[in-house]
VOMARPA-684916 format. One record per residue (C-alpha): residue in three letters; residue number from 0; chain; x, y, z. Coordinates in Angstrom, 3 decimals. Layout:
BEGIN
- Ala,NUM,A,X,Y,Z .
...
//
This chain:
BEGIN
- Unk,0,A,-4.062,30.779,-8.261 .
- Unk,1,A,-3.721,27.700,-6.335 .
- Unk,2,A,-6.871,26.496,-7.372 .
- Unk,3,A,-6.048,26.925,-11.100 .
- Unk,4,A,-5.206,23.161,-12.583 .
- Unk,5,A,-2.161,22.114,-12.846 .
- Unk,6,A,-1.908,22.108,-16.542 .
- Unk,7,A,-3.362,25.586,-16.899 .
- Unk,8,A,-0.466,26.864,-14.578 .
- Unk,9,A,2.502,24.437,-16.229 .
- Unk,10,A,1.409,25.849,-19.978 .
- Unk,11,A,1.048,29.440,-18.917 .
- Unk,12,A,4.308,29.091,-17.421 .
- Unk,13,A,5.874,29.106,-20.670 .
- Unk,14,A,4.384,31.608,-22.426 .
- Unk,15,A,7.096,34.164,-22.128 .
- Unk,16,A,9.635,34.721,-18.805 .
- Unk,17,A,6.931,37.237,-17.366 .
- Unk,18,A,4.142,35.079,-16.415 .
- Unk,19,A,6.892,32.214,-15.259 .
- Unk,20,A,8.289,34.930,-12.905 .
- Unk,21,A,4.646,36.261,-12.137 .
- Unk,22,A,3.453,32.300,-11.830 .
- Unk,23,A,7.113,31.868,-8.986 .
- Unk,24,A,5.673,35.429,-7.102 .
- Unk,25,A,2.482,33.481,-6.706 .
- Unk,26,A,4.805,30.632,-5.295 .
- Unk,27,A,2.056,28.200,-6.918 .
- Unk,28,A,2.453,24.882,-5.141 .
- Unk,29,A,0.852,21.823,-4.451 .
- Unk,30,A,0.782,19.258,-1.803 .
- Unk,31,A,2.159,15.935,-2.701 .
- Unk,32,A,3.537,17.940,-6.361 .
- Unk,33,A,6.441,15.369,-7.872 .
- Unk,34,A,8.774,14.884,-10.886 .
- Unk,35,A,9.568,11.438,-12.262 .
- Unk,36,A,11.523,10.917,-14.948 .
- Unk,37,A,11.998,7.957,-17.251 .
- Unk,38,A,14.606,6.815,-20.016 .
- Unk,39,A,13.095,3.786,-21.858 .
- Unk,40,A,12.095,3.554,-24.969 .
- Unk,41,A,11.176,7.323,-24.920 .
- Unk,42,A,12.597,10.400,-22.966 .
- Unk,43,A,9.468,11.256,-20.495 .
- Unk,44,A,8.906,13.379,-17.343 .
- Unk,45,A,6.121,13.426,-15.448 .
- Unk,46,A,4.377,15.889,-13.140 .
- Unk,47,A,1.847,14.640,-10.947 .
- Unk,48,A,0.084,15.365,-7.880 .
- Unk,49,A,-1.715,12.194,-6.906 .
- Unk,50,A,-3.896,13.583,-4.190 .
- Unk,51,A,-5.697,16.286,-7.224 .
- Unk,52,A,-5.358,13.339,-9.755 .
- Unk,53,A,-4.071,15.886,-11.588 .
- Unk,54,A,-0.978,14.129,-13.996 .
- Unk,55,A,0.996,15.474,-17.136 .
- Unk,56,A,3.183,13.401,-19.554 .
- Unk,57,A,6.017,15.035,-21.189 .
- Unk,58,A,7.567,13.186,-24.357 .
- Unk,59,A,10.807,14.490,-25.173 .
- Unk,60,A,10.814,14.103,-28.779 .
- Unk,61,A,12.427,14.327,-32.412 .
- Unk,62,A,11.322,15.201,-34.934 .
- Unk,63,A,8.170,16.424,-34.508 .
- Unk,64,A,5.413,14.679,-35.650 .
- Unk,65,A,2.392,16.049,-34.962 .
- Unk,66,A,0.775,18.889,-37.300 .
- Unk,67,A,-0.318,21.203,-34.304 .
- Unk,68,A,2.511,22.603,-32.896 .
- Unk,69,A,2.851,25.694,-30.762 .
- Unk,70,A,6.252,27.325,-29.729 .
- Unk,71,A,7.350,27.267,-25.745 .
- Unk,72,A,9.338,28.712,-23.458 .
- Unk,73,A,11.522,26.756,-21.581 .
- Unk,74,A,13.757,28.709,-19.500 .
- Unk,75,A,15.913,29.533,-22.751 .
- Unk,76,A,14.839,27.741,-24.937 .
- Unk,77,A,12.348,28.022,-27.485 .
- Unk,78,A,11.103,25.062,-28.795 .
- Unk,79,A,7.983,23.220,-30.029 .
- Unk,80,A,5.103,21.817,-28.650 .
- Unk,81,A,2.092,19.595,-28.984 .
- Unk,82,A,-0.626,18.414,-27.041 .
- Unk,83,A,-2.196,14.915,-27.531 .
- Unk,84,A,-5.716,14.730,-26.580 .
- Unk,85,A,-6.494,13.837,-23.017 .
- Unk,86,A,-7.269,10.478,-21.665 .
- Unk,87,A,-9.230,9.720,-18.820 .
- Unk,88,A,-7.917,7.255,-16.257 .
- Unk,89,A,-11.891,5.237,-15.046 .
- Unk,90,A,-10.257,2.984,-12.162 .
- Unk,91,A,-7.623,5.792,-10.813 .
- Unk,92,A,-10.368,8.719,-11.912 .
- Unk,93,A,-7.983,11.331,-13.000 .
- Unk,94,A,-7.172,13.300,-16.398 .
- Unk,95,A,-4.078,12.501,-18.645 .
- Unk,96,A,-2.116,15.176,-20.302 .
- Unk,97,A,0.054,14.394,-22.618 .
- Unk,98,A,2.472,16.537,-23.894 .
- Unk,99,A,4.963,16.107,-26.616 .
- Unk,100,A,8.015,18.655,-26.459 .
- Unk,101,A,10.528,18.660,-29.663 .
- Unk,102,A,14.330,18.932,-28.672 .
- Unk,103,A,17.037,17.968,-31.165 .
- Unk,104,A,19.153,16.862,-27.814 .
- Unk,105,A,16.840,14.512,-26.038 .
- Unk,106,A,19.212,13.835,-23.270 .
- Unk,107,A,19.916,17.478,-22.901 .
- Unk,108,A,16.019,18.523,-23.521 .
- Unk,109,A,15.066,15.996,-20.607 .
- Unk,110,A,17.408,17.859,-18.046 .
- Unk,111,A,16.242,21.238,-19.415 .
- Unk,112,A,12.951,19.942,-18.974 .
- Unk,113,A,13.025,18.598,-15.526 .
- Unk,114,A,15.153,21.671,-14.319 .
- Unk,115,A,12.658,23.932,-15.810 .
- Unk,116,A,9.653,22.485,-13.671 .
- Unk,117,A,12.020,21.996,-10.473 .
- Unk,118,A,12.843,25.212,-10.802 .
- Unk,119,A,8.997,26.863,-11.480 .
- Unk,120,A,7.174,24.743,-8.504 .
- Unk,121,A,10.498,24.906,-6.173 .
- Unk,122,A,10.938,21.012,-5.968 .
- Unk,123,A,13.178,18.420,-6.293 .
- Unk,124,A,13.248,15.396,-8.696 .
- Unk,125,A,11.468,12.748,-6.873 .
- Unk,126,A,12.161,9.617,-8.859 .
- Unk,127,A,14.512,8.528,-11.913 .
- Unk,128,A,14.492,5.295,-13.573 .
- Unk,129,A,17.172,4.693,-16.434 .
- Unk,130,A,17.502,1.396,-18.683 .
- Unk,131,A,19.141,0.006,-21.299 .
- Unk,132,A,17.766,1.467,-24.415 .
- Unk,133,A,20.441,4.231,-23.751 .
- Unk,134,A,24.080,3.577,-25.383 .
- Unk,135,A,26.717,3.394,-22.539 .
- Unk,136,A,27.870,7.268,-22.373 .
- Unk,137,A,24.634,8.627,-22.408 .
- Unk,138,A,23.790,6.201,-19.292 .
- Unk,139,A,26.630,7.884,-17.796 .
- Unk,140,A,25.977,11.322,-18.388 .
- Unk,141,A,22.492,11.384,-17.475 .
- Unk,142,A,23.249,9.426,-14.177 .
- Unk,143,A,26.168,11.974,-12.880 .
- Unk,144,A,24.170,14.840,-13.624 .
- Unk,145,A,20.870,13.923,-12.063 .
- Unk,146,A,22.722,12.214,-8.824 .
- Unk,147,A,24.242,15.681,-8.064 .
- Unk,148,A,20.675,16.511,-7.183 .
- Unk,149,A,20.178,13.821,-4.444 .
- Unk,150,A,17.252,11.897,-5.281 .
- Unk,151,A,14.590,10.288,-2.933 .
- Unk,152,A,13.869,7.031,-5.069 .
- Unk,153,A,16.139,5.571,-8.186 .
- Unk,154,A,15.620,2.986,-10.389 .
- Unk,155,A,17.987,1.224,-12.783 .
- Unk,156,A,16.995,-1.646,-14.718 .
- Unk,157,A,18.967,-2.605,-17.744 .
- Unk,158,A,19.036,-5.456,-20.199 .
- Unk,159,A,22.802,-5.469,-20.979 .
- Unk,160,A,25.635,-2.630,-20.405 .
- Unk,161,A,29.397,-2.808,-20.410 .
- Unk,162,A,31.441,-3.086,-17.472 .
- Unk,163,A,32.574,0.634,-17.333 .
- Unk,164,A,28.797,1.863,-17.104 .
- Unk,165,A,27.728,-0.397,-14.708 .
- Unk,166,A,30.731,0.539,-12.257 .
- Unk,167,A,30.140,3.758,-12.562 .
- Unk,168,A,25.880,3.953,-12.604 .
- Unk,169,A,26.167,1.729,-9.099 .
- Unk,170,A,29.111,4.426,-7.523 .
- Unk,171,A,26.409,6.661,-7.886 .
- Unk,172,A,23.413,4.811,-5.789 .
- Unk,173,A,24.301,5.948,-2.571 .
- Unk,174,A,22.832,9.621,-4.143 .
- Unk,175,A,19.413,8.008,-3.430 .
- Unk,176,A,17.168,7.261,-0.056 .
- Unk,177,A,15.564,4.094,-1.925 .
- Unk,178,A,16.956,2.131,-4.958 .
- Unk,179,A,16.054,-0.556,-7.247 .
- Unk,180,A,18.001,-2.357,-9.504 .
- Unk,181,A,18.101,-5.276,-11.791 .
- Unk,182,A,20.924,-6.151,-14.541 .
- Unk,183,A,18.736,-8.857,-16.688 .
- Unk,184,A,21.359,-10.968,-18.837 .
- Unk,185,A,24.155,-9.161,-17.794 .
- Unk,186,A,26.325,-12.382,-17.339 .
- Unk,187,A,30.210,-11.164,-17.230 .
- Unk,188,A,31.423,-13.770,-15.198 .
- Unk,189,A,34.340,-11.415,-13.937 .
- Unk,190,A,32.214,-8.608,-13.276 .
- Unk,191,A,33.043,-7.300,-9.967 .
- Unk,192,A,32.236,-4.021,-8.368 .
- Unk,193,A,32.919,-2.213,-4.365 .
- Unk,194,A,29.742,0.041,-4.326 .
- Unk,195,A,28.238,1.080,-1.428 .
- Unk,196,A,25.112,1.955,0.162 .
- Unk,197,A,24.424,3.412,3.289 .
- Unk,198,A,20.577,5.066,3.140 .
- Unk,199,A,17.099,3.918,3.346 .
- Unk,200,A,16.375,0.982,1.471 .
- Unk,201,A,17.665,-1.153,-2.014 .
- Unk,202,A,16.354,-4.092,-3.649 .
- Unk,203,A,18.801,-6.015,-6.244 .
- Unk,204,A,16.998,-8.319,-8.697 .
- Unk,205,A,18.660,-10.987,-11.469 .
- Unk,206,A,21.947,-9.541,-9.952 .
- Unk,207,A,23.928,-13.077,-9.578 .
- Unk,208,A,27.264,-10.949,-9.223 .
- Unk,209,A,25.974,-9.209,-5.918 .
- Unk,210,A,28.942,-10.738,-3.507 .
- Unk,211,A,29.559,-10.831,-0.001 .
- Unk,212,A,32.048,-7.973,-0.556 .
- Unk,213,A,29.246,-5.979,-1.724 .
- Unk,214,A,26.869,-7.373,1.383 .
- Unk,215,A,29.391,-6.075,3.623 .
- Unk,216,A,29.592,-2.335,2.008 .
- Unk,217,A,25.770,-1.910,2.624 .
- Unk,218,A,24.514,-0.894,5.498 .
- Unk,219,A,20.628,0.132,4.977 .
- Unk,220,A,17.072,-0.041,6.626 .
- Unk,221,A,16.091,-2.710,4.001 .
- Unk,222,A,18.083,-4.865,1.920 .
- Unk,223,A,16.507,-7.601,-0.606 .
- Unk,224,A,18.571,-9.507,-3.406 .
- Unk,225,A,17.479,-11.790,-5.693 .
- Unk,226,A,19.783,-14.320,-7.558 .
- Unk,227,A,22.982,-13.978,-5.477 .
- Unk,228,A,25.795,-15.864,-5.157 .
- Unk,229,A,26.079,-15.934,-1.848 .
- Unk,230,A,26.474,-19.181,0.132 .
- Unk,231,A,25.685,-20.289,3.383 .
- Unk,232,A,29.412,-19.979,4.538 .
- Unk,233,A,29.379,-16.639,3.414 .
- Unk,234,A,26.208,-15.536,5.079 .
- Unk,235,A,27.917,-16.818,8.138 .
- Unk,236,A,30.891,-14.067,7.515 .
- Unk,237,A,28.057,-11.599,7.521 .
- Unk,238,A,25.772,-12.698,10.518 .
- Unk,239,A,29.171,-12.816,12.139 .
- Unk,240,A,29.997,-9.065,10.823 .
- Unk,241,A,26.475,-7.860,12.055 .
- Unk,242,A,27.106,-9.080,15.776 .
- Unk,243,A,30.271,-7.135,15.810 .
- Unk,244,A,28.478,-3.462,14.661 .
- Unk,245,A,26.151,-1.342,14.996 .
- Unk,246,A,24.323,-1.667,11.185 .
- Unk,247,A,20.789,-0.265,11.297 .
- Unk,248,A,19.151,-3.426,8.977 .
- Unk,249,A,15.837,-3.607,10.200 .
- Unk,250,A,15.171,-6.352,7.421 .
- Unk,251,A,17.500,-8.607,4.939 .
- Unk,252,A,16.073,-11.207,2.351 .
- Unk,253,A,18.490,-12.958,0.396 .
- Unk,254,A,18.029,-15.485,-2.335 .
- Unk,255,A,21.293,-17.401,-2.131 .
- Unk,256,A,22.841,-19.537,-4.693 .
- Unk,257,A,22.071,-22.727,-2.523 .
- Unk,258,A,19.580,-24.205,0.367 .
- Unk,259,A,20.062,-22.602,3.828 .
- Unk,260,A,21.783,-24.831,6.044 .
- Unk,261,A,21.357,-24.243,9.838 .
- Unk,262,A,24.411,-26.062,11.047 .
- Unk,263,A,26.483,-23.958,8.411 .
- Unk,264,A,24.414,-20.576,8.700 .
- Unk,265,A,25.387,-20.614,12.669 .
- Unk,266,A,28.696,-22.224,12.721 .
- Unk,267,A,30.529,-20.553,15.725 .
- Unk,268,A,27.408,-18.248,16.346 .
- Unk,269,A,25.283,-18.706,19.747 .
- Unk,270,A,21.500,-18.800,18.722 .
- Unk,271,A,18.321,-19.306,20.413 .
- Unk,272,A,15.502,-21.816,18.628 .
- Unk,273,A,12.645,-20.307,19.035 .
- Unk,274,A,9.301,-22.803,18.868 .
- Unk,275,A,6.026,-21.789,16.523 .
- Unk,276,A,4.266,-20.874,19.327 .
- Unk,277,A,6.306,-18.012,19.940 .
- Unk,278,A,5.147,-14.912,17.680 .
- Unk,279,A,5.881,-11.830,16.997 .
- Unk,280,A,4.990,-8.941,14.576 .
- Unk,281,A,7.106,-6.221,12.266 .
- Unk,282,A,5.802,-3.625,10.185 .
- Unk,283,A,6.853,-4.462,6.620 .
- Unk,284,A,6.384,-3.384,3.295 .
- Unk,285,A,2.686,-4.107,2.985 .
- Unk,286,A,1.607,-3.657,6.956 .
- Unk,287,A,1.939,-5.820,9.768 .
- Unk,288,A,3.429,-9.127,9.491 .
- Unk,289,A,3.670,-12.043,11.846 .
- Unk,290,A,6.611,-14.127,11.926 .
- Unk,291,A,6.465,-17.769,14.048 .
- Unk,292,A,9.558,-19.218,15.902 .
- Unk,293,A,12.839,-18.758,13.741 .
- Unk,294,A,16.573,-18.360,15.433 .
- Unk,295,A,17.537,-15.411,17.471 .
- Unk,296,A,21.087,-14.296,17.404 .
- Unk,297,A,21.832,-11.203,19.780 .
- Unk,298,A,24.417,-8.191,18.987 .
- Unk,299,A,27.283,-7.139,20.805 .
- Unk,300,A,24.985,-4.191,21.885 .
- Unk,301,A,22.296,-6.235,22.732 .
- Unk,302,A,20.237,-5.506,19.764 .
- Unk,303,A,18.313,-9.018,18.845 .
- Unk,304,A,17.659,-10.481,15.268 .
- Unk,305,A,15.773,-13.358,14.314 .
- Unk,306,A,16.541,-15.388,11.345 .
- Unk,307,A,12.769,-16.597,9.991 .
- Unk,308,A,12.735,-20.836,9.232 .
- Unk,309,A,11.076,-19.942,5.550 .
- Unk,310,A,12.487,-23.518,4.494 .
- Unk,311,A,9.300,-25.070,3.470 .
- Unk,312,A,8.739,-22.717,0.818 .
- Unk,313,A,11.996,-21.203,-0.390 .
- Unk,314,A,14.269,-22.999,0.672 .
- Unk,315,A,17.055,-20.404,-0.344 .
- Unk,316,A,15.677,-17.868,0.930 .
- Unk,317,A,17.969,-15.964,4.355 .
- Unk,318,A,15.574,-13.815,6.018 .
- Unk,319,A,16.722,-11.923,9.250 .
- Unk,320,A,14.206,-9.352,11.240 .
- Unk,321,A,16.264,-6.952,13.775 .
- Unk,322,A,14.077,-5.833,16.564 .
- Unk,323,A,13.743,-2.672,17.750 .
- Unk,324,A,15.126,-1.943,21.766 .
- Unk,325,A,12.689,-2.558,24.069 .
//
C-alpha cells in the first residue's frame, strides 16, 4: 500500500467510510507528506510530498462547473467532485492533480477538507496563507479556527482590512513557528497594535506601523521588517533592551524610516569598531555568509552581537548578528 500513488490512495479514501478506515489500518504515510492551504482568489488545499513529486490541488468550489462530476465522501459529507486533467510540471518533473470539490460553504468546505486529509494521513496542517480577497469576518473565522491547530509556517498578506481584523489576525501569530506578513496599502495612520511573538522566525513587509512597542514584544530566532518607522533613537531603546536580557535573536534586519546614524545608534552604549580585516561567518537563510568589520556590543551575559556597517548600500538598513557562546 505504501507504494500505491498518492492520488490513488487520497480518491479511494473517499469512496465510502470502509476503505477510509481500511486505508487508516494500513496507516498509509509518506515521508515529507504536507497540507498547505490557501485563501486567495480561490479556496485551495494542497497535498504534496515533494520528495515522490507526487502533488494534488484541491479547488474548493461553487457551483460546479464542470460536466463530469462524481459524488465523494468526505468524512460526512457527500459532495461533488471533478477531476481536471493532469499537468506535467518539465523543470520540477512531477504530475499535477487537480481536483475541484463543490461545497456551498467554501470557508466551511476548506476546513472539512483539510481536517479530512489531516485526519486520513495522521498529520498536521503545515502551512496557511490568508489574504485579502476574504471580507473581514471570514478572515477572522478561518484564522481562530486553524491557529487552534498550531501551525509550523503562516502567511498573511493582505491588500486592505479594517482595524478589528488586523488586531485580531496578528493576536493569533504567535500560533506559528515561522510567519510572514505584509499589509500592502493599509495606511491607518492610528493603527496601533501589542502583538507578540516569541517562536522561530517572522518577516514583516510594507508594515510602516510596526513600532518599537511591537520590536520590544518579539523575541524570535529571526526578525526582518521592511518599511518601519523606527528611528535611530528608537533602535537605541532596543539595543539598550537587548543588553539587559536574555532574547535568543540570532539575526535582526530592519529597514528604518531614516539613515543609520552611529553616534545616535550607540548613544550611551560601549561598542567595539571592528576593522574589514576582521571576518567572520553565520549561517543564514541561503548558507554561509561572511560579514567584514561592523560594531560589537556585548550582553550583560556576555553574549556578543555585531551590528554590520551595510551603509554603502542601504543606508537604512540596522542589521545585528548575535554570536553563538564560544
Amino acid at each position: 500500500m505504501k507504494m500505491f500513488p498518492l492520488f490513488e490512495i487520497t480518491m479511494l479514501s473517499m469512496c465510502s467510510k470502509r476503505t477510509r478506515a481500511w486505508i487508516k489500518a494500513f496507516r498509509i504515510r509518506r515521508n515529507a507528506l504536507e497540507i498547505k492551504m490557501e485563501l486567495n482568489e480561490e479556496e485551495t488545499v494542497y497535498l504534496y510530498n515533494e520528495s515522490e513529486k507526487e502533488y494534488l490541488r484541491f479547488n474548493i468550489t461553487f457551483p460546479m462547473s464542470q460536466e463530469t462530476r462524481e459524488l465523494v465522501k468526505i468524512g460526512d459529507l457527500v459532495c461533488q467532485m471533478s477531476i481536471e486533467e493532469t499537468k506535467e510540471d518539465e523543470y520540477e518533473k512531477y504530475t499535477v492533480y487537480s481536483i475541484n470539490m463543490c461545497m456551498k460553504d467554501r470557508i466551511e468546505g476548506l476546513k472539512v477538507l483539510s481536517e479530512y486529509l489531516c485526519s486520513v494521513f495522521e498529520i498536521h496542517i503545515s502551512d496557511f496563507c490568508i489574504t485579502s480577497h476574504l471580507n473581514p469576518n471570514d478572515q477572522i473565522s478561518i484564522m481562530d479556527w486553524v491557529t487552534k491547530k498550531g501551525l509550523p509556517r503562516l502567511g498573511i498578506c493582505f491588500n486592505k482590512t479594517n482595524i478589528t481584523a488586523a488586531e485580531r489576525l496578528l493576536s493569533k501569530v504567535n500560533q506559528a513557528d515561522d510567519v510572514f506578513i505584509t499589509f500592502r496599502d493599509f495606511k491607518t495612520p492610528d493603527f496601533k497594535t501589542s502583538f507578540k511573538f516569541e517562536r522561530h522566525d517572522i518577516t514583516l513587509k510594507q508594515c510602516n506601523w510596526f513600532s518599537l512597542d511591537n520590536l520590544l514584544n518579539i523575541n524570535s530566532s529571526k526578525l526582518h521588517v521592511n518599511e518601519s518607522k523606527l528611528t535611530n533613537k528608537e533602535m537605541n531603546s532596543f539595543l539598550k533592551h537587548w543588553m539587559s536580557s536574555d532574547l535568543k535573536f540570532g539575526k535582526v534586519a530592519i529597514s528604518m524610516v531614516e539613515e543609520v546614524r552611529i553616534d545616535d545608534l550607540f548613544n550611551e552604549i560601549p561598542f567595539e569598531e571592528r576593522t574589514n580585516d576582521v571576518e567572520r561567518v553565520f549561517q543564514d537563510f541561503y548558507g554561509p555568509r561572511t560579514i567584514s568589520g561592523g560594531y560589537d556590543i556585548k550582553r550583560n551575559d556576555g553574549m556578543i552581537a555585531t551590528i554590520v556597517d551595510d551603509r554603502l548600500s542601504r543606508k537604512e538598513l540596522f542589521v545585528m548578528i548575535v554570536w553563538d557562546k564560544q
